[in-house]
C-alpha positions as YAML, in Angstrom:
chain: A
units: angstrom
residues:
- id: 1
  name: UNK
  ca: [2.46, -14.30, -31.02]
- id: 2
  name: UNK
  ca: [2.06, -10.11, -31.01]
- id: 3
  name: UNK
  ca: [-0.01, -8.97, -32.81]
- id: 4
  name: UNK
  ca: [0.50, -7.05, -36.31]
- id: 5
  name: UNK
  ca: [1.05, -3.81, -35.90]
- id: 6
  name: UNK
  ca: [-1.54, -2.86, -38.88]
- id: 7
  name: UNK
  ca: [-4.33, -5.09, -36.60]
- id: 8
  name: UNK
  ca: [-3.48, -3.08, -33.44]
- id: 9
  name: UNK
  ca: [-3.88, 0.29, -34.93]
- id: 10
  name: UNK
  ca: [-7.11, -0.66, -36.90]
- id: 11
  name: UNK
  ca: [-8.11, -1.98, -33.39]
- id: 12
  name: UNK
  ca: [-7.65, 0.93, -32.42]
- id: 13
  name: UNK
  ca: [-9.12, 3.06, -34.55]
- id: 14
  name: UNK
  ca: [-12.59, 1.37, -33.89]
- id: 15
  name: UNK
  ca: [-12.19, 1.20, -30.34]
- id: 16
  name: UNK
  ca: [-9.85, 3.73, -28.96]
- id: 17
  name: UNK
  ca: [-8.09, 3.82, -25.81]
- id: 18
  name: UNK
  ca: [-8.85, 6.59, -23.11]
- id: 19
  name: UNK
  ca: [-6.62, 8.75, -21.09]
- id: 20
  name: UNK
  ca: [-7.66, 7.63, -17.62]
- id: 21
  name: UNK
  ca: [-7.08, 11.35, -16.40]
- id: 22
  name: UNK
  ca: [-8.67, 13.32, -19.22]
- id: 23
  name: UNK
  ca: [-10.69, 10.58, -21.31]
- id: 24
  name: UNK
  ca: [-8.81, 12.09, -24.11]
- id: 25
  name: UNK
  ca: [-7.31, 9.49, -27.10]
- id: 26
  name: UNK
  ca: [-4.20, 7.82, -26.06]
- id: 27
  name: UNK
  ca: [-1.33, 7.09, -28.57]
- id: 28
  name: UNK
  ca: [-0.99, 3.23, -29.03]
- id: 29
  name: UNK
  ca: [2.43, 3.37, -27.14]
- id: 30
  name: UNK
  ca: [0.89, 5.29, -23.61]
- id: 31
  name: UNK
  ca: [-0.37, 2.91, -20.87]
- id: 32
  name: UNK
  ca: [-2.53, 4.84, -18.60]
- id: 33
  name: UNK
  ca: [-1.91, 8.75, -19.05]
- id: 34
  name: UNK
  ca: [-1.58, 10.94, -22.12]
- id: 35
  name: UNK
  ca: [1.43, 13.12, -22.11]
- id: 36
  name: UNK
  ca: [-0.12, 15.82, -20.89]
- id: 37
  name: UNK
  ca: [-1.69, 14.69, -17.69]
- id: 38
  name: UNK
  ca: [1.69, 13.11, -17.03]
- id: 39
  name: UNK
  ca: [2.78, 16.44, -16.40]
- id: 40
  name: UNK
  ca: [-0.30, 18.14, -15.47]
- id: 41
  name: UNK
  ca: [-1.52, 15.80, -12.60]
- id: 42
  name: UNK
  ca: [-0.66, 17.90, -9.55]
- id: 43
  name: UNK
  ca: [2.61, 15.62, -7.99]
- id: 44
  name: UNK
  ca: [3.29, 16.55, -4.34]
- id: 45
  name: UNK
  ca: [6.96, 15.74, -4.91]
- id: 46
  name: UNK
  ca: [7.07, 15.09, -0.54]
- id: 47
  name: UNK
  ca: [9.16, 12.49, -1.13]
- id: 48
  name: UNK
  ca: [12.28, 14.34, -1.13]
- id: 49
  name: UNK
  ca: [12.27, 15.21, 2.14]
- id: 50
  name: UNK
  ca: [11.79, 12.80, 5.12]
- id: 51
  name: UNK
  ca: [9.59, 15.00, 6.86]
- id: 52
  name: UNK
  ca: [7.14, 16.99, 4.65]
- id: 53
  name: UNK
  ca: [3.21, 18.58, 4.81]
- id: 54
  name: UNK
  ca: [2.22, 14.70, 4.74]
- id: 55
  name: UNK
  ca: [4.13, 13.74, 7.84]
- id: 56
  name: UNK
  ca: [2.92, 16.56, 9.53]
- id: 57
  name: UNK
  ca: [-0.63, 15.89, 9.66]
- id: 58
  name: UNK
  ca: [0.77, 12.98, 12.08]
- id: 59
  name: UNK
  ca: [2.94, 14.80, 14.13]
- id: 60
  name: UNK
  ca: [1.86, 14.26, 18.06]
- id: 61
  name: UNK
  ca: [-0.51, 11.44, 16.91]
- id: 62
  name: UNK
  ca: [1.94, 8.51, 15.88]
- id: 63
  name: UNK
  ca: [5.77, 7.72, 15.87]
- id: 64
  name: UNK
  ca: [6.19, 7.87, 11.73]
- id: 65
  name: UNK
  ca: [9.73, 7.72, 9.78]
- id: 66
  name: UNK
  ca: [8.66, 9.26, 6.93]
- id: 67
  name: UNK
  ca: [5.58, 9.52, 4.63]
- id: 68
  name: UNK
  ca: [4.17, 10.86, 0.98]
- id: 69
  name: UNK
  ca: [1.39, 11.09, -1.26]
- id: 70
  name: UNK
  ca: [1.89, 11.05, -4.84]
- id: 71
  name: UNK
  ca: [-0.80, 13.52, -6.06]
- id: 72
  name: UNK
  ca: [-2.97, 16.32, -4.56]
- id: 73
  name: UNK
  ca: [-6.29, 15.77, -5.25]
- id: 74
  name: UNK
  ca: [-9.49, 18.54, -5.90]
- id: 75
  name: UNK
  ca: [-12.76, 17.92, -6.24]
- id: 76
  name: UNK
  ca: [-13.48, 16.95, -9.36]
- id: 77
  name: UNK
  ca: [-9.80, 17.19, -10.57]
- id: 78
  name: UNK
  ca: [-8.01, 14.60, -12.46]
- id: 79
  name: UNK
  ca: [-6.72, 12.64, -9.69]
- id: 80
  name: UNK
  ca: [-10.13, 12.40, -7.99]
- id: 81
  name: UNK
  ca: [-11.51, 11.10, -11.67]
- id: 82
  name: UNK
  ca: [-8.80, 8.70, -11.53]
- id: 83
  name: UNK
  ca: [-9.35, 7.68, -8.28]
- id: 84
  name: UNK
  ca: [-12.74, 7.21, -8.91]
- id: 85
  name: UNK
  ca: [-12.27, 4.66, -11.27]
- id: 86
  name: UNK
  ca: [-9.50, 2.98, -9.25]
- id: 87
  name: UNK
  ca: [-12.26, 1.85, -6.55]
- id: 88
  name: UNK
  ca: [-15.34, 2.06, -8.06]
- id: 89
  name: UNK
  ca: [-15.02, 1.34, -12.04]
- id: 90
  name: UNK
  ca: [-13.34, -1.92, -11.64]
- id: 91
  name: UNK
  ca: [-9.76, -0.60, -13.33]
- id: 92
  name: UNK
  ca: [-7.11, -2.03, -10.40]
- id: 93
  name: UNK
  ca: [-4.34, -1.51, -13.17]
- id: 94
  name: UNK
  ca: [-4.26, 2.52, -12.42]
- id: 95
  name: UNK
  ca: [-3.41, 1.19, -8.41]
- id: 96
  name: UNK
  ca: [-0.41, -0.95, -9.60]
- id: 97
  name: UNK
  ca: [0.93, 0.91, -12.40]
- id: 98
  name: UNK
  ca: [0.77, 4.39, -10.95]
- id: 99
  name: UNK
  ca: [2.16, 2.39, -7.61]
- id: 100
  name: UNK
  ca: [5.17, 1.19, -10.07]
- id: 101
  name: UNK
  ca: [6.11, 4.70, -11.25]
- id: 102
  name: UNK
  ca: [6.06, 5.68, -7.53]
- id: 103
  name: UNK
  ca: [7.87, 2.99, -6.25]
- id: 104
  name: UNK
  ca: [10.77, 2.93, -8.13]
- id: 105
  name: UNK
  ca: [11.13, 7.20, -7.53]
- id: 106
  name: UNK
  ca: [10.52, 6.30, -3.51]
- id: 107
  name: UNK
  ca: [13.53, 3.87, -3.71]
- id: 108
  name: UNK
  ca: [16.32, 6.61, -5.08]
- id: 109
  name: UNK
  ca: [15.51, 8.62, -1.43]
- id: 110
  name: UNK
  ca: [17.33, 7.47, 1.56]
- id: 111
  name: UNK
  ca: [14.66, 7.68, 3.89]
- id: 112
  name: UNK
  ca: [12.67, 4.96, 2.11]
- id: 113
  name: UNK
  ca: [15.64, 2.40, 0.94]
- id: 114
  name: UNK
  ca: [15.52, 1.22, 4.71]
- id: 115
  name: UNK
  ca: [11.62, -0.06, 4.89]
- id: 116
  name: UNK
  ca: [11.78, -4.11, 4.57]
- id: 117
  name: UNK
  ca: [8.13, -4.62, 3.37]
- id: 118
  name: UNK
  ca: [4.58, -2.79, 2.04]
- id: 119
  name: UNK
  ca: [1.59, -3.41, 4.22]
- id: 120
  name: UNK
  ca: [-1.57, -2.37, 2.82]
- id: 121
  name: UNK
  ca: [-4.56, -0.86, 4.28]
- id: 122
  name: UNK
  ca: [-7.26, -3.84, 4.50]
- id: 123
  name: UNK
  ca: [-10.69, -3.99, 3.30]
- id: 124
  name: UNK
  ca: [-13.56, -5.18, 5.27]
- id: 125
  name: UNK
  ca: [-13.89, -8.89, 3.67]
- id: 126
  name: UNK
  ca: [-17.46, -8.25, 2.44]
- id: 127
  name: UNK
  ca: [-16.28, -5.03, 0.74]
- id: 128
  name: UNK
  ca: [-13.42, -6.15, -0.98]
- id: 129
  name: UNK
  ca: [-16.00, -9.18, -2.34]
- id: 130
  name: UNK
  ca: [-17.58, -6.95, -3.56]
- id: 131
  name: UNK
  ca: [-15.43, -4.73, -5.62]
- id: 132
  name: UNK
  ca: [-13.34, -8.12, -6.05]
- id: 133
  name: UNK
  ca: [-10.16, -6.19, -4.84]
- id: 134
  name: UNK
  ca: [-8.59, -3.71, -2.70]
- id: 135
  name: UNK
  ca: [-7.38, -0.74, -4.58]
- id: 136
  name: UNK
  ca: [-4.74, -0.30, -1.76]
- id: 137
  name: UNK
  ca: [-3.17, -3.35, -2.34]
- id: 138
  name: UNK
  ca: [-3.28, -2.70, -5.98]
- id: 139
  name: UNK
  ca: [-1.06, 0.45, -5.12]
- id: 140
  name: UNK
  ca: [1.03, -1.18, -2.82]
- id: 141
  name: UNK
  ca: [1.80, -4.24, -5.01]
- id: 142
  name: UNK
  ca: [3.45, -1.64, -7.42]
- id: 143
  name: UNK
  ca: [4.83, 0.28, -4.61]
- id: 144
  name: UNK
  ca: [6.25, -3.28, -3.47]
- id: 145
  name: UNK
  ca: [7.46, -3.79, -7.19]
- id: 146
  name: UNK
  ca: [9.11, -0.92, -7.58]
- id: 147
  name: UNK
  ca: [10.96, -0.28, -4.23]
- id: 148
  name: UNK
  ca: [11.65, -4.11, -4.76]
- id: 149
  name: UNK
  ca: [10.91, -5.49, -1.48]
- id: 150
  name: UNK
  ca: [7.98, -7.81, -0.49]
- id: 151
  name: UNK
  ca: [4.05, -7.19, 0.14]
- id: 152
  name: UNK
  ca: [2.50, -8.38, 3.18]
- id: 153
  name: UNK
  ca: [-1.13, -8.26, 1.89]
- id: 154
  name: UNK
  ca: [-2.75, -10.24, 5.18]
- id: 155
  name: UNK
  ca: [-0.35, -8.91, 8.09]
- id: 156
  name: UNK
  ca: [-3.54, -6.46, 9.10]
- id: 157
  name: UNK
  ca: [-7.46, -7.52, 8.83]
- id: 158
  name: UNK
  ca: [-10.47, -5.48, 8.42]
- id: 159
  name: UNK
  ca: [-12.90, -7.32, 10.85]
- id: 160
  name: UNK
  ca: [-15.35, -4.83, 11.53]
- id: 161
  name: UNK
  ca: [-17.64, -2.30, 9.01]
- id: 162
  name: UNK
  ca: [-16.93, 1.44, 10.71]
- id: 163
  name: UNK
  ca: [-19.63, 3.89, 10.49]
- id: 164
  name: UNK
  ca: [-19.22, 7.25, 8.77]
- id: 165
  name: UNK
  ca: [-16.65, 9.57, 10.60]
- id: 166
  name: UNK
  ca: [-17.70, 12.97, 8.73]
- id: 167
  name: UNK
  ca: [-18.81, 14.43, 12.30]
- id: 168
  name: UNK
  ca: [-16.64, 12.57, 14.71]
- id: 169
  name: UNK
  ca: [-13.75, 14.08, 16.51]
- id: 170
  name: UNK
  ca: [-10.33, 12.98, 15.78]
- id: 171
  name: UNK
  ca: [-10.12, 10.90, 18.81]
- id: 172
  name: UNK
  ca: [-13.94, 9.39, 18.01]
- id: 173
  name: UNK
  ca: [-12.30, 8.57, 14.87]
- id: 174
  name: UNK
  ca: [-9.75, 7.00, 16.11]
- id: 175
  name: UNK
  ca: [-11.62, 4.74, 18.64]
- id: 176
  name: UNK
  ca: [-14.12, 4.32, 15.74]
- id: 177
  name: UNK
  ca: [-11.30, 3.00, 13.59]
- id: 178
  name: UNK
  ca: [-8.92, 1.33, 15.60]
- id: 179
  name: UNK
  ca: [-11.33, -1.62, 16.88]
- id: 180
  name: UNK
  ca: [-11.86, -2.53, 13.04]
- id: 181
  name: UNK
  ca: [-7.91, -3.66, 12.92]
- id: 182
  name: UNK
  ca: [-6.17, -6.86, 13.99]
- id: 183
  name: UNK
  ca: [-2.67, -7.37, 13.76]
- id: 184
  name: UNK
  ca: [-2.64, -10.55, 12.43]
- id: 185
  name: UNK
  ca: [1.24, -11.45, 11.65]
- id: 186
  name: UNK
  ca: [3.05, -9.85, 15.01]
- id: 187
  name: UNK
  ca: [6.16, -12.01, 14.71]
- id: 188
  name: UNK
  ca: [6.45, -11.08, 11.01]
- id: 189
  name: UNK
  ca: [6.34, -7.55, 11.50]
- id: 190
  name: UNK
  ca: [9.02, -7.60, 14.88]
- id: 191
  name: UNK
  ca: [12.30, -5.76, 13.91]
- id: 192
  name: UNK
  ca: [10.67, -4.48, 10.55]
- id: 193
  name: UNK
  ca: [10.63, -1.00, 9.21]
- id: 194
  name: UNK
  ca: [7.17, -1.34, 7.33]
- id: 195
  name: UNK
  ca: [5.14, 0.81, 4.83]
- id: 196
  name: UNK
  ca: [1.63, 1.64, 5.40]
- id: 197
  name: UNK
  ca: [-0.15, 2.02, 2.09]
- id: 198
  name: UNK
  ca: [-3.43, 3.64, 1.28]
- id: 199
  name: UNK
  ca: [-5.29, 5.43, -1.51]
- id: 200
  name: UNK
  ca: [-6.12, 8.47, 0.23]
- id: 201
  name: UNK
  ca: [-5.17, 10.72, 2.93]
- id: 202
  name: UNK
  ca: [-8.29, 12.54, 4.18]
- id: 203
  name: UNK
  ca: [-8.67, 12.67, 7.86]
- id: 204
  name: UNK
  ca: [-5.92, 10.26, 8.60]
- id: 205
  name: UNK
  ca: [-7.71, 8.30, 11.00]
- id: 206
  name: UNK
  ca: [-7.88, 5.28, 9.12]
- id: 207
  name: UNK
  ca: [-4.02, 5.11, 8.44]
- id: 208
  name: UNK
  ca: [-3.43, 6.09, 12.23]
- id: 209
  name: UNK
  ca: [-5.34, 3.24, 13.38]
- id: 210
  name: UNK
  ca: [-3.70, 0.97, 11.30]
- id: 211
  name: UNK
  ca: [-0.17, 2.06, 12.21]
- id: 212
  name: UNK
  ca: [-1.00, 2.10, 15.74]
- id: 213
  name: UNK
  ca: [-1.35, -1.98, 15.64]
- id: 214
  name: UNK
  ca: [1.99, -2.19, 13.30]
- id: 215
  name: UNK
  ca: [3.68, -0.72, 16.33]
- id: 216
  name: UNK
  ca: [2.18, -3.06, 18.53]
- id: 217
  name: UNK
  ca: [4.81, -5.57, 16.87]
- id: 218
  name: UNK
  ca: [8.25, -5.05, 19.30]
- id: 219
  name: UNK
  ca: [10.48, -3.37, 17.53]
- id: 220
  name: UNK
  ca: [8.70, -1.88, 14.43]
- id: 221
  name: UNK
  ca: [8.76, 1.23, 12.73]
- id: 222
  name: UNK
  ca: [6.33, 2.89, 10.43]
- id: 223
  name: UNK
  ca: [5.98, 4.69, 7.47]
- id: 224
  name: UNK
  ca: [2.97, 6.01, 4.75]
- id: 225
  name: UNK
  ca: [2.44, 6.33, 1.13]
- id: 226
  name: UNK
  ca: [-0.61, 7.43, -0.31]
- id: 227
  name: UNK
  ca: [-1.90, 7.59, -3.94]
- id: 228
  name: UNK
  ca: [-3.06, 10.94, -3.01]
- id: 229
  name: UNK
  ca: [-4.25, 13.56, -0.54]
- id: 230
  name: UNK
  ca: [-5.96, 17.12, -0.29]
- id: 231
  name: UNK
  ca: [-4.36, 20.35, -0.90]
- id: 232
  name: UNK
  ca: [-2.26, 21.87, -3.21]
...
C-alpha cells in the first residue's frame, strides 16, 4: 500500500534525502542526483563514436570493438565523491541506477547493439565478502538492464589478491594482473561479442588482463564500459 503522500513529505522533512553528488537536499521525486549535478557531472559523451580517447588508451595492447566511460573523474570532484560511496559506503544502488541511465543511451549507438552479454570485472572472493558486493557488477547489472541483454556475473574469477601497481611498468602490470583471472565459462563466451565492465579506468591494466582471457574463448570479441575515468 504507498504511502500517503502527507507521511512521505513529513518523512522527509525530518530526515531528508541527499544528493549523492553534492549532499545537497533532493526533491522527493529525484532518485540519486539533484538537477544540477545531472547536468554538471562531467559526461564524456565517447559513446558516440566507436573509437574515442577511451579506446585509445588500448590501442596496440588488445583487439577492442569499442569502449566508454560515462564520467571524467578529478580528484575530489563529484564523480570521485560518488564513486567513493559506490565501493566503500555500502550504497550499490548509485552502480545500478547510474548503469541503467547508461545502458539504455549505449543501446541507441550501433556499435554497442551488437554485444550479446555484460561481463563484469570480478572481485577477489574475500574482498567482495567484505564489502558484501562488487560495485562492478552493480554497474553492469544496470548496464545489462538497460542495453537489455544478459549478465554473466561468474564467466571470470578473481583467484588471486594483486599487490599495488603504482610503480610497476605497464607490462609488470599486466603480468601482475593477468595471473589473478580465470576464464571460467569458455564455451559460454565462444562466438560472443561481450562487454567488459568496470568502475574505473586508471591504468587499464586491470581491464586488459581481464579482456585478454575473454579472448581466450574462440571466437570472441571485446568491448569496455566504465563508470568513469581520468581527464577532462
Amino acid at each position: 500500500m504507498p504511502q500517503p503522500r502527507w507521511l512521505h513529505d513529513f518523512v522527509h522533512l525530518f530526515y531528508p534525502r541527499l544528493c549523492l553528488g553534492c549532499g545537497h537536499n533532493l526533491p522527493p521525486a529525484a532518485e540519486l542526483l539533484c538537477v544540477t549535478c545531472q547536468y554538471q557531472l562531467p559526461q564524456t559523451e565517447q559513446h558516440l563514436s566507436a573509437e574515442n580517447a577511451f579506446t585509445d588508451i588500448f590501442l596496440g595492447r588488445i583487439k577492442l570493438e569499442t569502449g566508454a566511460a560515462l564520467y571524467y573523474f578529478s580528484k575530489s570532484g563529484r564523480v570521485q565523491h560518488l564513486i567513493h560511496q559506490l565501493k566503500y559506503e555500502h550504497k550499490p544502488e548509485i552502480g545500478t541506477q547510474l548503469g541503467l541511465q547508461y545502458g539504455r543511451q549505449l543501446k541507441e549507438q550501433p556499435h554497442f547493439q551488437t554485444i550479446d552479454a555484460v561481463v563484469p570485472v570480478p572481485l577477489h572472493p574475500q574482498k567482495q565478502h567484505q564489502r558484501g558486493y562488487n560495485q562492478a557488477a552493480e554497474f553492469g547489472k544496470g548496464i545489462a538492464e538497460g542495453l537489455a541483454i544478459p549478465l554473466w556475473p561468474e564467466a571470470l574469477a578473481r583467484d588471486l589478491y594483486t599487490s599495488t601497481q603504482t610503480k610497476k611498468s605497464r607490462l609488470d602490470r599486466i603480468e601482475n594482473v593477468l595471473a589473478a583471472f580465470t576464464l571460467n565459462q569458455p564455451q559460454l563466451l565462444a562466438g560472443k561479442h561481450l562487454l567488459l565492465v568496470d568502475d574505473v579506468l586508471t591504468t587499464g591494466a586491470t581491464l586488459e588482463a581481464c579482456a585478454t582471457r575473454i579472448l581466450e574463448a574462440p571466437g570472441a570479441k571485446v568491448s569496455m564500459v566504465t563508470l568513469a575515468m581520468a581527464g577532462g
